[in-house]
C-alpha positions as CSV (number, residue, x, y, z in Angstrom):
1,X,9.5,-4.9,-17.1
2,X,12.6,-4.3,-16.5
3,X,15.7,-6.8,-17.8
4,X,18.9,-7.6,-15.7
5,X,22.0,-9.3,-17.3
6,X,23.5,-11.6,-14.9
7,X,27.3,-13.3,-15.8
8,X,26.7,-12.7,-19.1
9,X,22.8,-13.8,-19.3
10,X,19.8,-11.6,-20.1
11,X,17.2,-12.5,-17.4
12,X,13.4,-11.0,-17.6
13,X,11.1,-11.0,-14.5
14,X,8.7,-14.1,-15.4
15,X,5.4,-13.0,-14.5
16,X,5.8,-9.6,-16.0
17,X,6.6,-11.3,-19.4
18,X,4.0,-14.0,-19.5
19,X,1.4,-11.8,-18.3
20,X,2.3,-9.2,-21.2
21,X,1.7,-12.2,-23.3
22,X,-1.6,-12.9,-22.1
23,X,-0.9,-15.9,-19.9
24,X,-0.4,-16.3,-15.9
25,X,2.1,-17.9,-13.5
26,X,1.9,-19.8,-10.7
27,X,4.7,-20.6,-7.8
28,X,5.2,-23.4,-5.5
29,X,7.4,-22.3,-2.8
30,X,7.8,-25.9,-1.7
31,X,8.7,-27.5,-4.6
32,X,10.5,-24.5,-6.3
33,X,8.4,-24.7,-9.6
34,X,6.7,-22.0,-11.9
35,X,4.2,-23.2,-13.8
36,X,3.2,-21.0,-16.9
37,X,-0.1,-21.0,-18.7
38,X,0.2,-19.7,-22.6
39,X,-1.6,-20.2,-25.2
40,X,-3.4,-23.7,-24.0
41,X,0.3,-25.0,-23.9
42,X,1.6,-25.6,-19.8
43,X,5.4,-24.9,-19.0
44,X,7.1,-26.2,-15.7
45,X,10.1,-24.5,-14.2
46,X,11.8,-26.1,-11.8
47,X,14.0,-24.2,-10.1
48,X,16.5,-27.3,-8.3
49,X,17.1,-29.1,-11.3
50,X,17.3,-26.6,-14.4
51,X,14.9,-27.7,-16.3
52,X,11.7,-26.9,-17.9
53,X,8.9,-28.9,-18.9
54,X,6.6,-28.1,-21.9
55,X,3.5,-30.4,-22.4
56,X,5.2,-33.2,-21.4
57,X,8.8,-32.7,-22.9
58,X,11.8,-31.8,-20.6
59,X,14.5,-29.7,-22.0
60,X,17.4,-28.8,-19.9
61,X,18.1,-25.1,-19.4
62,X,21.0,-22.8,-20.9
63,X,21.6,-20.9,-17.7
64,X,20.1,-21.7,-14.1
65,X,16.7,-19.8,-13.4
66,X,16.8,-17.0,-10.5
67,X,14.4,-16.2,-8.4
């Protein structure tokens, strides 16, 4: 797994990290949304408005996501 720094941000691949973890990740190309599984908690990315979604709660995101 392999980090990138993009204008200042330190960016990991997704997948690689989660799946480290233990947990998978699923895309939907049309909606733009990751959705990772980890530890019975469910996290949402979605990729258009920059934020995330954790059981429920939305938090806004420091820096957009890249894909």
């Amino acid at each position: 797994m392999e980090a990138k720094t993009f204008f200042g941000t330190r960016y990991l691949p997704l997948r690689d990290a989660v799946t480290a973890l233990g947990g998978t990740v699923d895309w939907a190309h049309g909606s733009k949304t990751s959705t990772v599984k980890l530890n019975g908690r469910t996290a949402t990315i979605d990729m258009d408005t920059f934020h995330v979604t954790v059981d429920s709660q939305v938090s806004p995101l420091a820096d957009p996501p890249l894909i």
